[in-house]
N, C-alpha and C positions, 0 to 999 in steps of 0.2 A: 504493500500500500504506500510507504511511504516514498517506494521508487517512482510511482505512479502521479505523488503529490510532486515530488520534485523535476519530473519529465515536464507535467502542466509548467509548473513557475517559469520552469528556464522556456517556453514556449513564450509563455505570459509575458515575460523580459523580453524575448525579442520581438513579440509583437509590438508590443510598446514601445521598444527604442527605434523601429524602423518608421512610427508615425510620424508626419510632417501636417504641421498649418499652413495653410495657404492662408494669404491674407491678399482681400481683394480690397482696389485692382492691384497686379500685381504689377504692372506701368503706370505710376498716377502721373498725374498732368498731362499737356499736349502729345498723345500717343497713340492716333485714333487709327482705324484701319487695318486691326493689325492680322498676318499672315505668317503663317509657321508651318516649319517641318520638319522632322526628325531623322537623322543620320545616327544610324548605329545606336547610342547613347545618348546624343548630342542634339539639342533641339536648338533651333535659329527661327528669329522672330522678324519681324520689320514691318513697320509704322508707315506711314504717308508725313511729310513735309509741306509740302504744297510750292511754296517759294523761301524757304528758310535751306542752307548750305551749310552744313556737307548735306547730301539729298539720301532719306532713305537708310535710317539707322537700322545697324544689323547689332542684336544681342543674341549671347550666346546663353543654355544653362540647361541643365542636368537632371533636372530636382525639379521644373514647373515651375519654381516659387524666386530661387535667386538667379537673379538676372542680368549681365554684365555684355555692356557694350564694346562690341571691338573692332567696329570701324562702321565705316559708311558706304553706299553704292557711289551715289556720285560725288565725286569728291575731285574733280580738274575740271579744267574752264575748257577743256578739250569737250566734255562729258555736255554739258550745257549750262544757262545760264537763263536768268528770269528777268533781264535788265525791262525795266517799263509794264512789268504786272502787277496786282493788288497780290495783295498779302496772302487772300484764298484763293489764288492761280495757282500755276506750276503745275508739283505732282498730285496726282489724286492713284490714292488705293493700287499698293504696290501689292504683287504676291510672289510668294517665292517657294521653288521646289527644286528639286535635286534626279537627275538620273544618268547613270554609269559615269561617275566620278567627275560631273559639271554641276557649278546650281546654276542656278537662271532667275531673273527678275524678270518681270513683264509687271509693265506701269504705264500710266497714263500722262503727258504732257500735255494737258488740256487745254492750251491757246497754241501749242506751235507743230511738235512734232507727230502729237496723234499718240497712238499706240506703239509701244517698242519694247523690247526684249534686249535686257542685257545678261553676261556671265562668266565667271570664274572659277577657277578650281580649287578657291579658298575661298570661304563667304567672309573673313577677314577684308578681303579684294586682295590688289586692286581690281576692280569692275571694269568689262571693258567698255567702250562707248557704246551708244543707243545703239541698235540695230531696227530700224522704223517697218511699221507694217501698213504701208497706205491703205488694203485693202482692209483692212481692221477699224473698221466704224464704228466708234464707240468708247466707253469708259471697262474700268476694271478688270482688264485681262487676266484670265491664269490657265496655267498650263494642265493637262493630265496625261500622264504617260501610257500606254494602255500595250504592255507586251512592248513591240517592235515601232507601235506607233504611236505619233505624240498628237494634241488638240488642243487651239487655245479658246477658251469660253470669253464671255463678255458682254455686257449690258452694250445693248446698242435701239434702234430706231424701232416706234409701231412698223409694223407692215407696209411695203412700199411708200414710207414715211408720212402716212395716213391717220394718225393718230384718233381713234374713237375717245378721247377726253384726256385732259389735262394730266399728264404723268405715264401715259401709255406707254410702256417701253415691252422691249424682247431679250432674252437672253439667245444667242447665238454661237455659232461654234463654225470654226473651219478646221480640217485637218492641216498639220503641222509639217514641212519640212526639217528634220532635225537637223540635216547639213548646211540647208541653205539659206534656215531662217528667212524661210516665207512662205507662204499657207499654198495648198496647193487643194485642187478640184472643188465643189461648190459649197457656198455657203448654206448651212443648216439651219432654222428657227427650232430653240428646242421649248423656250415658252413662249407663250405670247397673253401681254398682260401682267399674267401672275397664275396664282393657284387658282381662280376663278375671276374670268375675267366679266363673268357678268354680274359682279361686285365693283367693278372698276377698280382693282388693285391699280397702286402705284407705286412707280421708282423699284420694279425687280431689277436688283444689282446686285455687285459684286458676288457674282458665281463662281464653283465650287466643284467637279465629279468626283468623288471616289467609288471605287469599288470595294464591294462585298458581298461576300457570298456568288449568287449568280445574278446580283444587279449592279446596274449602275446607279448612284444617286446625285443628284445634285439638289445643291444646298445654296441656297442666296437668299437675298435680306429683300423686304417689303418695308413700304409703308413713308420713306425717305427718313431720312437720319434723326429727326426729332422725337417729340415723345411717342410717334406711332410707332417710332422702328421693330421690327420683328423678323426671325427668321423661320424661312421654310422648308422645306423639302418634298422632293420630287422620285421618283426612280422609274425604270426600267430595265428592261434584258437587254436591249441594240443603245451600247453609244450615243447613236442620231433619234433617240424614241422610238416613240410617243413614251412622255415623261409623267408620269401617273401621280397625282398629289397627296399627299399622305390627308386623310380625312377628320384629321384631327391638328391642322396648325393651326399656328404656328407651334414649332417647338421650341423658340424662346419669343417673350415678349413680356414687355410690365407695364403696357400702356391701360390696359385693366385694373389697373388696383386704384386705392385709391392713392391723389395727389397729395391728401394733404398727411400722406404716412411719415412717422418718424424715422431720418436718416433716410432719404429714399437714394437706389439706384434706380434712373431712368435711361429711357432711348436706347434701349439696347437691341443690338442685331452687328451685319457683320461679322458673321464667325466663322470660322474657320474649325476644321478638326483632326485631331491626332492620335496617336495611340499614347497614354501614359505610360511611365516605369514598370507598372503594375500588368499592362497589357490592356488596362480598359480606356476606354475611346474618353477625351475629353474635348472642352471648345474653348476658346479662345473669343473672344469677342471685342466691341465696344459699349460704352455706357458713360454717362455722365450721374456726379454727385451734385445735385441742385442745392445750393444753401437758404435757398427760396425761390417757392413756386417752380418755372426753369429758366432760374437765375445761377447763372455758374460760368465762374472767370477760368477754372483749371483745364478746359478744353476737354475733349472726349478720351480716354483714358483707356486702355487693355485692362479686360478683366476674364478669370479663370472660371468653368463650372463642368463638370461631372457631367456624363453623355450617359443614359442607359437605352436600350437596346431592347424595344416591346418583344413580345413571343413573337408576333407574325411581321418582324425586322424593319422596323421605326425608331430612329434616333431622338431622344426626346434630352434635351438639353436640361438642367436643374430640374432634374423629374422629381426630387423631392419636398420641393419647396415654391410656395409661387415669388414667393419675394428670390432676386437674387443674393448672394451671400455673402457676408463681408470677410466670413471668415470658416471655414471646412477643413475637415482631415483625412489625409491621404496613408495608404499604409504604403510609404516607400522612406527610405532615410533623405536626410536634407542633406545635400551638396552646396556649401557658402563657396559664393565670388569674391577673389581681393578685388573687390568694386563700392561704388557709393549706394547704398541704398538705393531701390527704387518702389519700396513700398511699406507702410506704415508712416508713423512718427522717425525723423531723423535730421541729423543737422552732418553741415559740411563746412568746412574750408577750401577756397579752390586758392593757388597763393600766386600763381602763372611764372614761378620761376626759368621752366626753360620748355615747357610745352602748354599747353590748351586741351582741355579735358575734351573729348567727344562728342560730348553734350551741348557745348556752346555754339550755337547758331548764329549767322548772318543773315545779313538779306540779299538773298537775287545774284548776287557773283560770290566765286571763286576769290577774288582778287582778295588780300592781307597786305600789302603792299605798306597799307597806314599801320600797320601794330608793329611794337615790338616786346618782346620777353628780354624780362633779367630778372635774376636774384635781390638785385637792389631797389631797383623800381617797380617790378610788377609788371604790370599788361600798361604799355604805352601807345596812347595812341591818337593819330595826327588828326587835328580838327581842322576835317574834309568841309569841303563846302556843302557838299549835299547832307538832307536832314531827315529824319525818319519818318516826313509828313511828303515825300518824295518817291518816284516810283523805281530808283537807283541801288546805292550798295553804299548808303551813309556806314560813319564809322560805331557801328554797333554790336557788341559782342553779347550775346542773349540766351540767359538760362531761363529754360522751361519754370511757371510758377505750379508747382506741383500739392500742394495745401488750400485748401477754402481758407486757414490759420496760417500764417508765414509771414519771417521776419529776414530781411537782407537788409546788408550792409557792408559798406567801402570804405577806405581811408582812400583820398584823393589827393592828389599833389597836382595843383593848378593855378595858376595868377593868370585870370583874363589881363587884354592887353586894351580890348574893347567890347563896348558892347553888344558887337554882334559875335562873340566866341562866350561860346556857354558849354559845359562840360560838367558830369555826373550822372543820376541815375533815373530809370524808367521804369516806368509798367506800363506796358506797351500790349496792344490787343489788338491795332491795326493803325493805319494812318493816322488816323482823327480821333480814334480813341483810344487815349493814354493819358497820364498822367509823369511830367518829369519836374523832377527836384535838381536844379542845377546851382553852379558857383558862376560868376559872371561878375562884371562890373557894370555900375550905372553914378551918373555924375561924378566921375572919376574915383568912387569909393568901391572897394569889391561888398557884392550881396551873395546872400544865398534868394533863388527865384523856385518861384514854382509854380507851373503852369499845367495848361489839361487843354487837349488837342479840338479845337473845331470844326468839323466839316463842315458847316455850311459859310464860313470866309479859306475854308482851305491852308488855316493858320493855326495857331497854339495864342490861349490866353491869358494873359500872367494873373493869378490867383492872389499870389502872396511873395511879398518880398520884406527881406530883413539885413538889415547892415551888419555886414561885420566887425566885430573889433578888434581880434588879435589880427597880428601884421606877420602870422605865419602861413604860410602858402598851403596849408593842409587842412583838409577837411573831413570830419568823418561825414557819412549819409545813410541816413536806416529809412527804408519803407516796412509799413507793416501793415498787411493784409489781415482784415477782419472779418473774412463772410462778405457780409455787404458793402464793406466800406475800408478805406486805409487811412493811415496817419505815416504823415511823413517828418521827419525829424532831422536834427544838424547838430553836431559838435563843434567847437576851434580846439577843445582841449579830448583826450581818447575819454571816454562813459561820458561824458559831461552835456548829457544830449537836452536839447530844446526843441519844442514842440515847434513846427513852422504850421503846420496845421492836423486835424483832426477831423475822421468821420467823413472823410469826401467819397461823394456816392461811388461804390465800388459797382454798382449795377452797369456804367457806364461804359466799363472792360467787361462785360458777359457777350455771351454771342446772342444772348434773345434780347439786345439793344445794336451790339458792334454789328451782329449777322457774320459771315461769312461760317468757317469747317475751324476754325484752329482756337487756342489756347491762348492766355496772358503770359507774357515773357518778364522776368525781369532783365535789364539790359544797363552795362556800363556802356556809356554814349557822349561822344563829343561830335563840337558841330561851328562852323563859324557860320554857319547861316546864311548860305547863298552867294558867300565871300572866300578869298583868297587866305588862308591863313597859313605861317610856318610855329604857329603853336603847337603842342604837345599837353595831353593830361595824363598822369600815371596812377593806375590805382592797381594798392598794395597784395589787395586779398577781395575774395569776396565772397563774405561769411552768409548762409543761410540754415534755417531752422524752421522746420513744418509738422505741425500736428494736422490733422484729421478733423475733428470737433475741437469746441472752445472748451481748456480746460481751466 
């Protein structure tokens, strides 16, 4: 008996040691669209940018849960470039998949080059340039390998571009040349509409096949990306269909519950699927955390849930629960990244001694030309004439805001010379809507300024301005994000912070005011403002810390 007690325990032990939490999302902030695939062991993920460079972050991890960035697709001015787009241009809804020892992207450039396919035989990269598909009409491409032959899917036009009501789309499919990357014999409609089109379903995108068992299934999101989003699914035996709708979708969606639930995830669809550790199928998806109604500055975010599999072979996404989950257990052991956090509560340091984390985004070029790194100074960088209310490649270097609660801050080293050079910190959500807290002079005294962006004069308005008094050329800068609202603050001397203002409407940086696909940035930023400058501002570090809820 007792051999029999101590056979249980030590089963007990490992059961238990091999559990892992998932904490959702497990990409918070600007990370929407996200595509995954699994190599051996090895799972790689990647997001959409839209017009933010390097283009197309690829993470790598083991475990589901830790997730560590290690490089990007497009990343050379060879590759492309978004000079003269809005902020929600560029790329849209990359996906990525892998066969006989090449990955492959296929993405969307949606004002220039259309549809294209890039790949490497590291997802590290380098990546090689687009390879364009004229005949590919449409958004959201992705690949399916099928045996000997490949097929790429993709949301594209109603029927001879006939649209029976507003949002009519198709998903389509051509067969794949794999040598010559470009589609060969005719093109396919595999839905039309959606899963019933005598609903007027709208916006079927971002599609999906995989196989199982002896169907095919394909898998894409309904409803457009806001609080309808949901996902569906389809299947048959032929590839080409007819695509049979499963009679019970969607099998994800939270547009049914109520709105005014506590902590809610919404807008979720988007997913993609995989096999876990374990062997059982999981999804990957998008969703937004509203801090009010669907009000949310942190962009659309990756999140994790559990796939089960009905008796008569239907995948049904968080089949346990109707609310999505903040947080579930897996029985496989956790694999930690040397990487930064990219879910929960966590704080960082970036210090830019002699490189640029991964993570930090520009706008629309390649070009760096204005920064420089050292140990002594930090991240320096030249204030360009152009400014972030500009549809160019102003001097702005920009971390994703990843907390509904978050707190950043710089030490600046800058003496305006005039007062069209202004230099410090943003929250940036698009052209016109942002908010920056700068150092600058005015009537020959240096200020701290602070402004918040206009669309309708196409300019920035000064808020609030305060004189400086120490005659040291350094400046601390803290923003702090509050749910609805931020406070921006200034040092001359390091903790010695003064309020410059309080409570400005954070609604302003959401997307149900900004519009567009993408997330709030924080961003170190200089600028002479439509002028010639050989200034320079240097800042030291740039500390950030984000919780989840207000604690």
């Amino acid at each position: 008996m007792r051999k029999y007690y101590l056979l249980f325990a030590l089963m007990w032990i490992a059961t238990t040691q091999a559990q892992t939490i998932i904490n959702n999302p497990i990409l918070s902030g600007f990370y929407p669209d996200p595509s995954i695939v699994k190599v051996g062991t090895d799972y790689y993920l990647v997001n959409s940018t839209f017009v933010y460079l390097p283009g197309i972050p690829v993470f790598h991890s083991k475990d589901l849960k830790n997730w560590k960035q290690i490089g990007s697709v497009v990343t050379r001015p060879a590759q492309m470039d978004f000079m003269g787009e809005q902020v929600s241009r560029g790329l849209f809804a990359p996906a990525i998949s892998y066969y006989d020892g090449l990955f492959y992207i296929t993405c969307t450039d949606i004002d220039h080059d259309g549809n294209f396919i890039m790949t490497a035989k590291n997802p590290a990269g380098p990546w090689s340039n687009p390879i364009l598909l004229p005949k590919v009409k449409g958004i959201d491409p992705s690949l399916f390998f099928d045996e000997d032959k490949a097929y790429i899917i993709y949301n594209s036009d109603a029927p001879e571009r006939k649209p029976l009501y507003d949002g009519h789309r198709t998903i389509r499919m051509y067969e794949l040349d794999k040598e010559n990357f470009s589609v060969k014999g005719e093109e396919t409609i595999l839905v039309n509409g959606g899963v019933d089109i005598s609903t007027k379903p709208v916006w079927i995108e971002g599609p999906h096949i995989y196989k199982r068992n002896d169907y095919y299934y394909l898998c894409a999101a309904e409803g457009g990306t806001s609080v309808n989003h949901s996902q569906v699914i389809l299947r048959s035996k032929n590839v080409r269909g007819p695509y049979i709708p499963y009679d019970k979708n969607p099998i994800l969606t939270q547009r049914h519950l109520d709105p005014n639930r506590k902590n809610p995830i919404t807008s979720a669809g988007h997913a993609d699927l995989v096999e876990g550790p374990d062997g059982n199928t999981y999804a990957i998806f998008l969703a937004v955390r509203p801090y009010e109604g669907n009000y949310y500055n942190t962009g659309r975010e990756t999140f994790l849930a559990p796939v089960k599999w009905t008796a008569d072979g239907w995948p049904i996404i968080n089949p346990d629960h109707q609310e999505i989950q903040y947080q579930f257990t897996v029985n496989w052991p956790e694999v930690k990244q040397n990487a930064t956090p990219q879910s929960g509560a966590f704080t960082y340091r970036h210090t830019f001694k002699d490189t640029l984390d991964y993570s930090f985004l520009f706008l629309r070029s390649h070009d760096k030309s204005w920064l420089k790194l050292s140990a002594q100074k930090g991240l320096t960088l030249q204030l360009k004439p152009e400014t972030c209310m500009d549809f160019s490649n102003p001097a702005f270097v920009g971390k994703r805001q990843q907390h509904a609660f978050a707190t950043v801050v710089t030490e600046m080293d800058f003496k305006a010379a005039k007062e069209n050079e202004k230099a410090g910190l943003l929250i940036f959500q698009n052209e016109f809507h942002f908010y920056y807290i700068s150092k600058s002079v005015a009537n020959g005294s240096p200020v701290i300024q602070l402004f918040k962006g206009n669309k309708a004069s196409k300019s920035m308005d000064l808020l609030q301005e305060q004189k400086l008094t120490a005659t040291n050329t350094k400046v601390w800068l803290k923003i702090e994000a509050k749910g609805a609202s931020y406070d921006f603050s200034y040092a001359q001397q390091s903790q010695k912070w003064k309020i410059l203002a309080s409570n400005l409407d954070g609604k302003y940086l959401s997307t149900q005011q900004a519009g567009g696909f993408v997330g709030a940035l924080f961003a170190l930023y200089a600028s002479a403002n439509g002028k010639a400058s050989t200034n320079t501002a240097s800042f030291k570090y740039l500390d950030y810390e984000g919780v989840d809820l207000k604690q």
